[in-house]
ZAVO-353868 format. One line per field, with one value per residue: x negated, z negated, y of N, C-alpha, C, O, CB in turn. Coordinates in nm, 3 decimals. Glycine has a CB too. Example, Ala and Ser with C-alpha at 12.3 -4.5 7.8 and 13.67 -1.06 7.14 Angstrom:
BEGIN
n.x	-1.319 | -1.285
n.z	-0.780 | -0.708
n.y	-0.569 | -0.225
ca.x	-1.230 | -1.367
ca.z	-0.780 | -0.714
ca.y	-0.450 | -0.106
c.x	-1.320 | -1.290
c.z	-0.780 | -0.787
c.y	-0.330 | 0.003
o.x	-1.424 | -1.341
o.z	-0.846 | -0.804
o.y	-0.332 | 0.114
cb.x	-1.131 | -1.408
cb.z	-0.905 | -0.572
cb.y	-0.447 | -0.060
END
This chain:
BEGIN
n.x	-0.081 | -0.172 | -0.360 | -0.231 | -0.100 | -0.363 | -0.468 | -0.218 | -0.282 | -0.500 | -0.431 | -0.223 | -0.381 | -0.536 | -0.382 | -0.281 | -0.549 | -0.588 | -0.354 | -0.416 | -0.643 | -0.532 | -0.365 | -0.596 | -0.695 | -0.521 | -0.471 | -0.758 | -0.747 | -0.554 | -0.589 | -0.814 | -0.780 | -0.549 | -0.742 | -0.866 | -0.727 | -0.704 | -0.897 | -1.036 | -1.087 | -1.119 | -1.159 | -1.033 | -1.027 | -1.053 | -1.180 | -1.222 | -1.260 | -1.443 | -1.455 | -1.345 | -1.084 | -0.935 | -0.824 | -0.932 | -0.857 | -1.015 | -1.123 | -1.282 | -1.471 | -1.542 | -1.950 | -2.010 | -2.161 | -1.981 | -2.044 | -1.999 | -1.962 | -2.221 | -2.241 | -2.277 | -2.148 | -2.070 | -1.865 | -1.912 | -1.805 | -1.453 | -1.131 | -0.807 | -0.588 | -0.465 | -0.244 | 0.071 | 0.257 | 0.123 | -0.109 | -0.434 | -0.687 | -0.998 | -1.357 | -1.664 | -1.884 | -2.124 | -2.239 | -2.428 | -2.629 | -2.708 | -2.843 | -2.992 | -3.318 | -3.484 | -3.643 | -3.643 | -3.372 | -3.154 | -2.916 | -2.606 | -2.375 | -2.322 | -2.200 | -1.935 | -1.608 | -1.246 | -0.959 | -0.723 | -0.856 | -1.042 | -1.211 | -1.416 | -1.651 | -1.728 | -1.710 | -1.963 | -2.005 | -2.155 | -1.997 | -1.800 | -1.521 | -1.456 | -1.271 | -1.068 | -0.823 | -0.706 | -0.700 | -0.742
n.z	0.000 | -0.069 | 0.154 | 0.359 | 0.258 | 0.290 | 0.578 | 0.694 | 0.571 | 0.704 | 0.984 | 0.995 | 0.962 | 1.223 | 1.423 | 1.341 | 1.383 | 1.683 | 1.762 | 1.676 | 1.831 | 2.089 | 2.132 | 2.091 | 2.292 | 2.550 | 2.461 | 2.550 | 2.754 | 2.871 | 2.905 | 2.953 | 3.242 | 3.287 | 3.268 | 3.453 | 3.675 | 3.633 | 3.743 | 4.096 | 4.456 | 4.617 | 4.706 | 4.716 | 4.842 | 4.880 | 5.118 | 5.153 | 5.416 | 5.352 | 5.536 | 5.817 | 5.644 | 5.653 | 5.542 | 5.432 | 5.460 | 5.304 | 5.289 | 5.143 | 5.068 | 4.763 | 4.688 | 4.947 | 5.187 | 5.304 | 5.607 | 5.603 | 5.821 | 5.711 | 5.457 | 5.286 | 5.113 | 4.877 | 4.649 | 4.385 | 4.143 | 4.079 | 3.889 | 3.755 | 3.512 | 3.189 | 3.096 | 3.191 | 3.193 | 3.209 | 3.400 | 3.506 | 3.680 | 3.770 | 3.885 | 3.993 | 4.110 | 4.444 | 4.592 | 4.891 | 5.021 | 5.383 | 5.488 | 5.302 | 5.260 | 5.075 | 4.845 | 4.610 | 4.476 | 4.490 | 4.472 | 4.521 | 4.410 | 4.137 | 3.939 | 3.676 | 3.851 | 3.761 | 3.862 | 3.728 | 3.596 | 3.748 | 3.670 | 3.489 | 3.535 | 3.747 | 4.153 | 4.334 | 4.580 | 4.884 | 5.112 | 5.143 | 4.957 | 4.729 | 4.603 | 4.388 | 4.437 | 4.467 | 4.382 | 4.463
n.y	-0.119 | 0.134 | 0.160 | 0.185 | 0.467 | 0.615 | 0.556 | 0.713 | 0.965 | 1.028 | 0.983 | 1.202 | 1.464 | 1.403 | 1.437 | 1.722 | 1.861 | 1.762 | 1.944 | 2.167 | 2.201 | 2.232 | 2.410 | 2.621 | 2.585 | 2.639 | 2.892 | 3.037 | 2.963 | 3.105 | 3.384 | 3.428 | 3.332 | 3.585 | 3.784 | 3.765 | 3.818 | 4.074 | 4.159 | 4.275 | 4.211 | 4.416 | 4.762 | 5.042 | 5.417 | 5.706 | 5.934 | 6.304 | 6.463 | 6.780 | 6.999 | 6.999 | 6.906 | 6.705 | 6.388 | 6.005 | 5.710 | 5.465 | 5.069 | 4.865 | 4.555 | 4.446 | 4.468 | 4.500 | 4.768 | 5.029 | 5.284 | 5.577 | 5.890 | 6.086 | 5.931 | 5.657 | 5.443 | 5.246 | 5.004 | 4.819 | 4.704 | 4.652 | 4.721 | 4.695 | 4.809 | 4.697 | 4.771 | 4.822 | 5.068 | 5.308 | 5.301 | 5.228 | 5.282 | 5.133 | 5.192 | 5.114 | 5.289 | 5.299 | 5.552 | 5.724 | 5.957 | 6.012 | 6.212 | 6.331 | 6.399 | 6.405 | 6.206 | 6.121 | 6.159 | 5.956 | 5.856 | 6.054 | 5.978 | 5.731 | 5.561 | 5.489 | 5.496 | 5.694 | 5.616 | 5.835 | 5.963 | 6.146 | 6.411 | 6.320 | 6.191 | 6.340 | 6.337 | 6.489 | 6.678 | 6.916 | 6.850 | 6.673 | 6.493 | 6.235 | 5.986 | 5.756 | 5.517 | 5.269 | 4.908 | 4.574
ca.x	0.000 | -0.295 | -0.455 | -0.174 | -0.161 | -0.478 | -0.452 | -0.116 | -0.335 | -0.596 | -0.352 | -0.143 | -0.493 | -0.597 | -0.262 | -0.322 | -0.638 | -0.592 | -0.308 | -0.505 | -0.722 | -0.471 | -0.350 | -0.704 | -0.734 | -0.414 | -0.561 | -0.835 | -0.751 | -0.466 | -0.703 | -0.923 | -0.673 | -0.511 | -0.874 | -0.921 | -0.591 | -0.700 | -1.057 | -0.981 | -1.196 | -1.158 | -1.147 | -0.927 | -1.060 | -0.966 | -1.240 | -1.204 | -1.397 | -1.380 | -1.483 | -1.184 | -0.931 | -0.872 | -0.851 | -0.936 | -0.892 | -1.149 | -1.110 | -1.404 | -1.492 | -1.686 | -2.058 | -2.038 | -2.132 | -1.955 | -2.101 | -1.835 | -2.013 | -2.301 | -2.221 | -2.304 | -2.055 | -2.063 | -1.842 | -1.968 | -1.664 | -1.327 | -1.055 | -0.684 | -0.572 | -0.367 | -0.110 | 0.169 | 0.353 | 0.005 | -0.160 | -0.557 | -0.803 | -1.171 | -1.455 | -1.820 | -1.930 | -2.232 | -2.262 | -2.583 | -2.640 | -2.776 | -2.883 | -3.088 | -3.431 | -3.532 | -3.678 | -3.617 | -3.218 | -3.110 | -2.743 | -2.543 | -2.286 | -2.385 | -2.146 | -1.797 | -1.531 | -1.118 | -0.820 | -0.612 | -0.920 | -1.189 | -1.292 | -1.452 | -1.770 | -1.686 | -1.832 | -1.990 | -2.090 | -2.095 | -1.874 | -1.702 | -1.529 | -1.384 | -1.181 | -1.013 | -0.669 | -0.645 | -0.818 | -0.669
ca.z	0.000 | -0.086 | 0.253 | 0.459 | 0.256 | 0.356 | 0.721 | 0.715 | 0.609 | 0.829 | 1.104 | 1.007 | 0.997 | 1.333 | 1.439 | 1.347 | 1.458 | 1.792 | 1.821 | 1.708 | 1.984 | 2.230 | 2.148 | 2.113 | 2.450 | 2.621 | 2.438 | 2.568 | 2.947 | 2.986 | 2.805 | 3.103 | 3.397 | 3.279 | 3.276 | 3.564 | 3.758 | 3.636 | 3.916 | 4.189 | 4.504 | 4.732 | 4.632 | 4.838 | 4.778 | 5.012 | 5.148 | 5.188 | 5.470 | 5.388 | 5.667 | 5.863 | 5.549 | 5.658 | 5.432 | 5.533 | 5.371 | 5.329 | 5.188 | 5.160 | 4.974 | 4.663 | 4.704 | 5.066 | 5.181 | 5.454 | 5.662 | 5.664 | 5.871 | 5.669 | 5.317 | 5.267 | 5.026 | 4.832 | 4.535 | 4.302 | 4.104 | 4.049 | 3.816 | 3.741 | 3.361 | 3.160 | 3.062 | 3.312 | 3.178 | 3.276 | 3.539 | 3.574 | 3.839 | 3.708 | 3.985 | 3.991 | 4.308 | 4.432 | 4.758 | 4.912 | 5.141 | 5.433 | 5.538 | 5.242 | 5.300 | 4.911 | 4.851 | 4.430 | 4.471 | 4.559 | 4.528 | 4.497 | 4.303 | 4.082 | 3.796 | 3.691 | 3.826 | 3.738 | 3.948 | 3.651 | 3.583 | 3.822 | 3.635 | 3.373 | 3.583 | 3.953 | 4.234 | 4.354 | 4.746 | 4.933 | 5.266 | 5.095 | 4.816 | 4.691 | 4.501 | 4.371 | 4.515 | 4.406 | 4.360 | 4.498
ca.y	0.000 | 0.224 | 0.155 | 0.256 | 0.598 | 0.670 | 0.558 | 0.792 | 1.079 | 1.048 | 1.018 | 1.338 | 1.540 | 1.393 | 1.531 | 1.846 | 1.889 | 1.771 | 2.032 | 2.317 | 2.270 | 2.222 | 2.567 | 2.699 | 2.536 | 2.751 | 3.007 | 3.072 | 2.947 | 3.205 | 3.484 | 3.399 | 3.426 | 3.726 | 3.883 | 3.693 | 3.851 | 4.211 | 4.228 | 4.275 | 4.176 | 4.531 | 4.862 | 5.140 | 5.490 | 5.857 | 6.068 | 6.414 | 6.612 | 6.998 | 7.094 | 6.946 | 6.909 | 6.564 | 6.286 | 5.906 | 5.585 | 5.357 | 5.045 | 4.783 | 4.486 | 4.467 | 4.442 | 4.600 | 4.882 | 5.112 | 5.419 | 5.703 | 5.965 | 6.074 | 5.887 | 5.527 | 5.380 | 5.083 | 5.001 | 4.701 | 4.628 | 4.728 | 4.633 | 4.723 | 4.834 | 4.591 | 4.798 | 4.829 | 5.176 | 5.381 | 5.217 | 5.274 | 5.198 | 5.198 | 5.096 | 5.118 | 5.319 | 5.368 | 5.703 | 5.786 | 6.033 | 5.991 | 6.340 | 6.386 | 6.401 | 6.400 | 5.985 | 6.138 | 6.149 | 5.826 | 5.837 | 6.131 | 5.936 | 5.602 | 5.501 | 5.426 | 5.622 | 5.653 | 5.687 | 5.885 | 6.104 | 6.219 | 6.488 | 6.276 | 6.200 | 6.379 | 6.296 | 6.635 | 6.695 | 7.003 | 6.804 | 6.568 | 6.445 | 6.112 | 5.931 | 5.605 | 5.522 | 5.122 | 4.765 | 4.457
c.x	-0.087 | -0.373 | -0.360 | -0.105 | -0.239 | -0.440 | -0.326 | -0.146 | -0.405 | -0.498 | -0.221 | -0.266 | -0.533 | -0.490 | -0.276 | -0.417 | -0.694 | -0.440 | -0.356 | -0.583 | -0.679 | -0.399 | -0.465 | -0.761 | -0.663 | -0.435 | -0.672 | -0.832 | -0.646 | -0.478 | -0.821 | -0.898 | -0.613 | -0.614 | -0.890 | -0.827 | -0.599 | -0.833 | -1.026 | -1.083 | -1.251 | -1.098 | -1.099 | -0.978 | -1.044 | -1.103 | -1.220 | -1.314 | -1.339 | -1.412 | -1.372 | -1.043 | -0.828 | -0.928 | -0.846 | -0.966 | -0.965 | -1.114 | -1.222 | -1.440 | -1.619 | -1.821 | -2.091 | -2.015 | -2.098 | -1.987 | -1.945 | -1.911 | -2.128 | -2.333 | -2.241 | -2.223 | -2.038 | -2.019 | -1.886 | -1.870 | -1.574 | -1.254 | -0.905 | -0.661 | -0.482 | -0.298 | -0.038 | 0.230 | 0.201 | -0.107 | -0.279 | -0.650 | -0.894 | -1.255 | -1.565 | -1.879 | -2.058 | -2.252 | -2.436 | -2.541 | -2.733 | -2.924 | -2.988 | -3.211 | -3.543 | -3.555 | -3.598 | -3.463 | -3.185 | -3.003 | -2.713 | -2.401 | -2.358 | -2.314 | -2.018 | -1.657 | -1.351 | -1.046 | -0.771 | -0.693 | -1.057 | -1.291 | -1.430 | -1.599 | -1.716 | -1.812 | -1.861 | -2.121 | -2.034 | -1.984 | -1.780 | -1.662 | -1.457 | -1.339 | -1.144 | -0.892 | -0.611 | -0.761 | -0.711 | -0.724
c.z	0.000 | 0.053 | 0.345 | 0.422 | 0.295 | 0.491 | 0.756 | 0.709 | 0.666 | 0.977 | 1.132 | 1.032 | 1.154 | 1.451 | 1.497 | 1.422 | 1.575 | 1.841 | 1.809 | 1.830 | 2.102 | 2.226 | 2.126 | 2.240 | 2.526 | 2.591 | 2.526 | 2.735 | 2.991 | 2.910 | 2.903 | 3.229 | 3.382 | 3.290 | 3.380 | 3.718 | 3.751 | 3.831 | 3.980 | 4.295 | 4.656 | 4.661 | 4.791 | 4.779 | 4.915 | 4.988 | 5.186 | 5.244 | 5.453 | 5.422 | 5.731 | 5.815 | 5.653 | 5.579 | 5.536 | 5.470 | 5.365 | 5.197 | 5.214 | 5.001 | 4.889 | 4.671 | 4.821 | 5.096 | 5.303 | 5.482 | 5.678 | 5.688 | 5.811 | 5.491 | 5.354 | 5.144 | 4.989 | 4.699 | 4.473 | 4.232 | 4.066 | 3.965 | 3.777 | 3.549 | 3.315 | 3.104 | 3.184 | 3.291 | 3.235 | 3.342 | 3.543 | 3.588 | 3.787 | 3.870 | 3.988 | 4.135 | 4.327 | 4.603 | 4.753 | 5.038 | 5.243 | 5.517 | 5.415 | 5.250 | 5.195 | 4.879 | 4.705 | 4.413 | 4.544 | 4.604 | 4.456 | 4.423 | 4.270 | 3.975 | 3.829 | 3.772 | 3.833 | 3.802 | 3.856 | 3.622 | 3.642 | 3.785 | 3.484 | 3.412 | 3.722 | 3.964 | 4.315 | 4.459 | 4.781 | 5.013 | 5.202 | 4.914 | 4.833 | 4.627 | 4.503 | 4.407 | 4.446 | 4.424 | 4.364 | 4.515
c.y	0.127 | 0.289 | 0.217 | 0.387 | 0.691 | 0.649 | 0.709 | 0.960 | 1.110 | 1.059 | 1.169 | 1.455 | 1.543 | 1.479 | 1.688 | 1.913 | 1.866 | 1.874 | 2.129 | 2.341 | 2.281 | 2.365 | 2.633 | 2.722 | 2.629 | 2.877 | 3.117 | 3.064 | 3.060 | 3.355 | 3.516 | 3.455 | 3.506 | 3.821 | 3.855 | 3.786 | 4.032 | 4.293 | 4.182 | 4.272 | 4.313 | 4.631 | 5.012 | 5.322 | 5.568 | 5.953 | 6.198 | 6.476 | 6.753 | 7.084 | 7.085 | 6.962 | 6.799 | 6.419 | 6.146 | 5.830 | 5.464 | 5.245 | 4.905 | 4.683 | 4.486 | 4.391 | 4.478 | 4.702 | 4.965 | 5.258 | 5.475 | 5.837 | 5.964 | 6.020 | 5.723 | 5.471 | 5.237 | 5.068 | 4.821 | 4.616 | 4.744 | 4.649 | 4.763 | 4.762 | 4.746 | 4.653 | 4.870 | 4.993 | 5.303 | 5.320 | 5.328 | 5.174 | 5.241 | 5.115 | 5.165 | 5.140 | 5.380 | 5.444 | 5.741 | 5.888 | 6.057 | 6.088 | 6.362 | 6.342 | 6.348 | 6.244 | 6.035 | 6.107 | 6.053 | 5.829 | 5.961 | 6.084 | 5.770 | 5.643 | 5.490 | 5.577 | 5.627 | 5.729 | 5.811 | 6.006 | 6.100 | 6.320 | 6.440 | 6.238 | 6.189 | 6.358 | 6.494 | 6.645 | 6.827 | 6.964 | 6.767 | 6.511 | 6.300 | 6.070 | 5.863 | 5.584 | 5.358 | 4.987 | 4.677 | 4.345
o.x	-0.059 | -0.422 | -0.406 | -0.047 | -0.215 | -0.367 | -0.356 | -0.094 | -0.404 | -0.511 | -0.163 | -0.244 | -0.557 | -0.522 | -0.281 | -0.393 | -0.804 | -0.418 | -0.360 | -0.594 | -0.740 | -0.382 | -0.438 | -0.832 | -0.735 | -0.422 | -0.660 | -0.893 | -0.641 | -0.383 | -0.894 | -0.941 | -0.589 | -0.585 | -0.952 | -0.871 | -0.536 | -0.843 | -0.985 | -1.187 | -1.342 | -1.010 | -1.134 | -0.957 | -1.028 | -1.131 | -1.186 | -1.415 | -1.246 | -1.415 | -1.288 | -0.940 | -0.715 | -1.040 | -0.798 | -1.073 | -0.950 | -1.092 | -1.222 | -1.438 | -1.737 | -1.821 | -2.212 | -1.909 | -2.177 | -1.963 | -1.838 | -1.931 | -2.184 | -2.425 | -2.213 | -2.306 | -2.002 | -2.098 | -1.878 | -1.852 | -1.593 | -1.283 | -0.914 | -0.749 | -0.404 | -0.256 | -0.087 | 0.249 | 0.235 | -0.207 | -0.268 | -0.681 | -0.904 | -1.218 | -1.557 | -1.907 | -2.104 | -2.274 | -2.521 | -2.448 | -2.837 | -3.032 | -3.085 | -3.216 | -3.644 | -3.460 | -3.487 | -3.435 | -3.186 | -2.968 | -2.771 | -2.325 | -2.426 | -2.346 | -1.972 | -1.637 | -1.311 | -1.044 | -0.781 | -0.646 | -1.160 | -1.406 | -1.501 | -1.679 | -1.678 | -1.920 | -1.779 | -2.244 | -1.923 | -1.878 | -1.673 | -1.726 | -1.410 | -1.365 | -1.141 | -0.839 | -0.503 | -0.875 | -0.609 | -0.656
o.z	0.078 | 0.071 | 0.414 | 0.515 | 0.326 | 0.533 | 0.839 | 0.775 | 0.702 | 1.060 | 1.231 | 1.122 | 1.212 | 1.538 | 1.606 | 1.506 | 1.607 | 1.962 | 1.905 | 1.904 | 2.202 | 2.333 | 2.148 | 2.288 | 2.580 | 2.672 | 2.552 | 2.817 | 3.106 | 2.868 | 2.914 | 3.296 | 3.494 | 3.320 | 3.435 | 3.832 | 3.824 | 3.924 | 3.975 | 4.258 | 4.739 | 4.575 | 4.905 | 4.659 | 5.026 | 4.890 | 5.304 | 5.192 | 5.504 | 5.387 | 5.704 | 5.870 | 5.701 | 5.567 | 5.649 | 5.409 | 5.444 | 5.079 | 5.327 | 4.883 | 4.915 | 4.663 | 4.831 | 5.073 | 5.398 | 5.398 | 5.729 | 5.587 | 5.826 | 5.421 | 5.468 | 5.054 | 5.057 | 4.612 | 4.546 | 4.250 | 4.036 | 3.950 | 3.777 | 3.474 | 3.402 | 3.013 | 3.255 | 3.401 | 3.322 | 3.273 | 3.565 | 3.547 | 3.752 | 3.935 | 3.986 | 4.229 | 4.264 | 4.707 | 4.668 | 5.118 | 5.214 | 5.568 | 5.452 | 5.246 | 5.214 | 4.898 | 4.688 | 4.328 | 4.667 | 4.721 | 4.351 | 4.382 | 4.351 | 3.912 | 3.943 | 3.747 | 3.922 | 3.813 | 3.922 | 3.617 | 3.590 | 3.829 | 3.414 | 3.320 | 3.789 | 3.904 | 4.333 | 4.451 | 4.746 | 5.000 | 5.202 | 4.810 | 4.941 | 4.524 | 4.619 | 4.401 | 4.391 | 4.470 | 4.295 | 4.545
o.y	0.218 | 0.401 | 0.308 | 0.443 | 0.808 | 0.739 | 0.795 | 1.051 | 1.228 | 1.149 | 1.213 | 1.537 | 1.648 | 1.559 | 1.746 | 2.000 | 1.910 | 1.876 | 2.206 | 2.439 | 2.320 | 2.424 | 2.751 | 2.810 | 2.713 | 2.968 | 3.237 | 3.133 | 3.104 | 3.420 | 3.614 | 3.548 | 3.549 | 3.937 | 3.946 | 3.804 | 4.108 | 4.373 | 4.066 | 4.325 | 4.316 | 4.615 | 5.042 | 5.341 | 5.518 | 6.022 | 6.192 | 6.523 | 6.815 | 7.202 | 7.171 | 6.998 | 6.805 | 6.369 | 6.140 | 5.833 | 5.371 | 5.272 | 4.856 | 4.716 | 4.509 | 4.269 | 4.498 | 4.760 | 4.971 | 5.346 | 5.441 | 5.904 | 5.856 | 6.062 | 5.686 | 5.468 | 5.141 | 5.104 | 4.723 | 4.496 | 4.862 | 4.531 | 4.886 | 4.720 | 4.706 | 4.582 | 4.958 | 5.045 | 5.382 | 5.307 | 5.448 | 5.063 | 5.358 | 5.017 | 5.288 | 5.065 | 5.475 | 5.382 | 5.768 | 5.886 | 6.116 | 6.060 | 6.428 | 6.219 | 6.280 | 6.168 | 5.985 | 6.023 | 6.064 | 5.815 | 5.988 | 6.172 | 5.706 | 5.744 | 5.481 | 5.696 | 5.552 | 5.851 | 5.914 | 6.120 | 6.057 | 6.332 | 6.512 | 6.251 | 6.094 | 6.353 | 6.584 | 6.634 | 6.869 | 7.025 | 6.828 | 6.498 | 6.262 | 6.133 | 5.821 | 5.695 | 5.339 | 4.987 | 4.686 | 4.246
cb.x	0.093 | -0.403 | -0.522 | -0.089 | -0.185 | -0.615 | -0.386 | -0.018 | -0.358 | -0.712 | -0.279 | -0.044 | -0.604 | -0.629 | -0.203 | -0.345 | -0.688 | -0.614 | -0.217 | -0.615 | -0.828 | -0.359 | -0.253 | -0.788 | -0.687 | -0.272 | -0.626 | -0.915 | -0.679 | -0.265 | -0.779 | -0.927 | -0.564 | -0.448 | -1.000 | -0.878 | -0.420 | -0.781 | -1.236 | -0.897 | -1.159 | -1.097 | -1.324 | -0.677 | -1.174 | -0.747 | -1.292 | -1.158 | -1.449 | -1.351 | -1.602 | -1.180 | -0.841 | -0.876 | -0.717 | -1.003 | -0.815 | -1.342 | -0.957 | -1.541 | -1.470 | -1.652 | -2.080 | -2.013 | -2.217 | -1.809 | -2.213 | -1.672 | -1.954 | -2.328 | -2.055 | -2.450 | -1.951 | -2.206 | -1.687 | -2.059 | -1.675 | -1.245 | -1.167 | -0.597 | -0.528 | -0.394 | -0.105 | 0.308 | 0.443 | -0.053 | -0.033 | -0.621 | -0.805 | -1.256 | -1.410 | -1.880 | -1.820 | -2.358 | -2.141 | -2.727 | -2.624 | -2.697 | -2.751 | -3.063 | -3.447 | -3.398 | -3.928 | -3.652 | -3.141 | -3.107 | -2.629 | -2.546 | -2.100 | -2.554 | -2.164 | -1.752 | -1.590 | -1.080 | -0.667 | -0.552 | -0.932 | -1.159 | -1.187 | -1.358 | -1.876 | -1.622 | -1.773 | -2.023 | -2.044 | -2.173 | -1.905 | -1.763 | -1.448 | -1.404 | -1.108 | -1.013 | -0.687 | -0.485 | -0.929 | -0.609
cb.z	-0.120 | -0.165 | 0.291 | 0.521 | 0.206 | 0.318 | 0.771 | 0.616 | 0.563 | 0.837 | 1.115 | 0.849 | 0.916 | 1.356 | 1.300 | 1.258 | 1.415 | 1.837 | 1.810 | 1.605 | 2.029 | 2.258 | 2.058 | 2.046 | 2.499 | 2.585 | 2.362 | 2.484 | 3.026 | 3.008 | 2.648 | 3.151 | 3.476 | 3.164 | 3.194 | 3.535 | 3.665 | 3.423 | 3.949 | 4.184 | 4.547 | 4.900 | 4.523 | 4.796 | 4.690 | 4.929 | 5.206 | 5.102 | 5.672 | 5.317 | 5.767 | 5.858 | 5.538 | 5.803 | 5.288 | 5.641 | 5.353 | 5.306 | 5.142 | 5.202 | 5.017 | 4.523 | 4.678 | 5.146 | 5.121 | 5.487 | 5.826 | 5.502 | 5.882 | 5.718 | 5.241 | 5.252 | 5.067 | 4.837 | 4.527 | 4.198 | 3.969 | 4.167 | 3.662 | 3.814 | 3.321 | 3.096 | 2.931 | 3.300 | 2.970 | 3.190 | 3.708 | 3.510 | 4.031 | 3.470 | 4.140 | 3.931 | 4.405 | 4.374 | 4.707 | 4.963 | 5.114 | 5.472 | 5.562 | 5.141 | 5.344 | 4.792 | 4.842 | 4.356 | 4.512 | 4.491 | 4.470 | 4.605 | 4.364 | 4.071 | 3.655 | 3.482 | 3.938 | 3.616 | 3.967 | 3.521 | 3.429 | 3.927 | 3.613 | 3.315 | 3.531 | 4.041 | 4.382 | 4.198 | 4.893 | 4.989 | 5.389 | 5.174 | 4.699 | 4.688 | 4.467 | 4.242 | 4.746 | 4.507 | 4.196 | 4.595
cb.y	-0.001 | 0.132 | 0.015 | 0.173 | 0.606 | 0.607 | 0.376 | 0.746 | 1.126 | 0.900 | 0.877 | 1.371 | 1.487 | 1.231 | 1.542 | 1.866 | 1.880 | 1.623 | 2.043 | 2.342 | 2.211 | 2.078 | 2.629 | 2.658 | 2.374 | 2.736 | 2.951 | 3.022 | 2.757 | 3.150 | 3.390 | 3.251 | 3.374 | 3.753 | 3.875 | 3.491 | 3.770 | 4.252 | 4.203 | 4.365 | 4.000 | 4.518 | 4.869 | 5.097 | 5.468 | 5.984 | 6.056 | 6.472 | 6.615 | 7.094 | 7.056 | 6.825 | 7.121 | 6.534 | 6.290 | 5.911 | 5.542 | 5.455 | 5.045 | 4.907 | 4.386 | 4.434 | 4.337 | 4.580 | 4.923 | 5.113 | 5.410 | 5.752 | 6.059 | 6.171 | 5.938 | 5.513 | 5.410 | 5.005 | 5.059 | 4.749 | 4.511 | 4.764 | 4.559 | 4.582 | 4.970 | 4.476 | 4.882 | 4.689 | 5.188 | 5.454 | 5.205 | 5.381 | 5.246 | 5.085 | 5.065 | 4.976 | 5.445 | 5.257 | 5.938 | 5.648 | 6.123 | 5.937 | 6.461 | 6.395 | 6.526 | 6.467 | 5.858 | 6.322 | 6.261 | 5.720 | 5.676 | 6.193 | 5.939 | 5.569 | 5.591 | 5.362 | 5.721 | 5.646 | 5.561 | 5.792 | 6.154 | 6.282 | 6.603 | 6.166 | 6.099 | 6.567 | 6.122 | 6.712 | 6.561 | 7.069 | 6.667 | 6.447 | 6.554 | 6.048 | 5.960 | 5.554 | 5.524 | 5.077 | 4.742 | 4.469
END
């Protein structure tokens, strides 16, 4: 009688502790793909020439980079915000310019930059400006 006490608690423990991990397990896998579902693999962003005062959408996948007249554009990553009621676009862009002559100034923009606020690190060209529009 003794013995199948014991067996009874070892088998309610084992229990347990193979459901904890099966919710540590779901846990952690849909903790993953929701992070996973935020980056996004192209990044959509609106040049402005103002010389012209025509805008022009460029949208190019992450890690390549596209010529738009004299700018070289290449964003690195992008990603979407996880809350749905204010929606922001962050992406990591890096602009060179091709006209500059200077080897010292590499890129005229290099770091993060946000749809909702541009002024938080603008990008700052005499021709042109740019900006984030979306990540898909």
């Amino acid at each position: 009688m003794i013995l199948i006490r014991k067996n009874i608690k070892c088998g309610k423990i084992k229990i347990k502790l193979f459901l904890k991990s099966i919710i540590l397990f779901l846990l952690i896998y849909f903790n993953y793909s929701f992070a996973s579902d935020l980056e996004g693999s192209h990044t959509s962003m609106k040049v402005l020439d103002k010389i012209s005062s025509k805008n022009t959408l460029i949208q190019l996948k992450n890690g390549k980079e596209i010529r738009f007249k004299d700018l070289l554009i290449k964003s690195i990553k992008c990603k979407n915000s996880e809350f749905d009621d204010n929606p922001e676009i962050t992406a990591y862009i890096q602009v060179k310019d091709l006209t500059n002559q200077d080897k010292d100034d590499v890129f005229v923009f290099n770091g993060w930059m946000f749809s909702s606020s541009p002024s938080i690190k603008p990008f700052d060209h005499p021709v042109y400006d740019v900006w984030l529009i979306g990540c898909y």
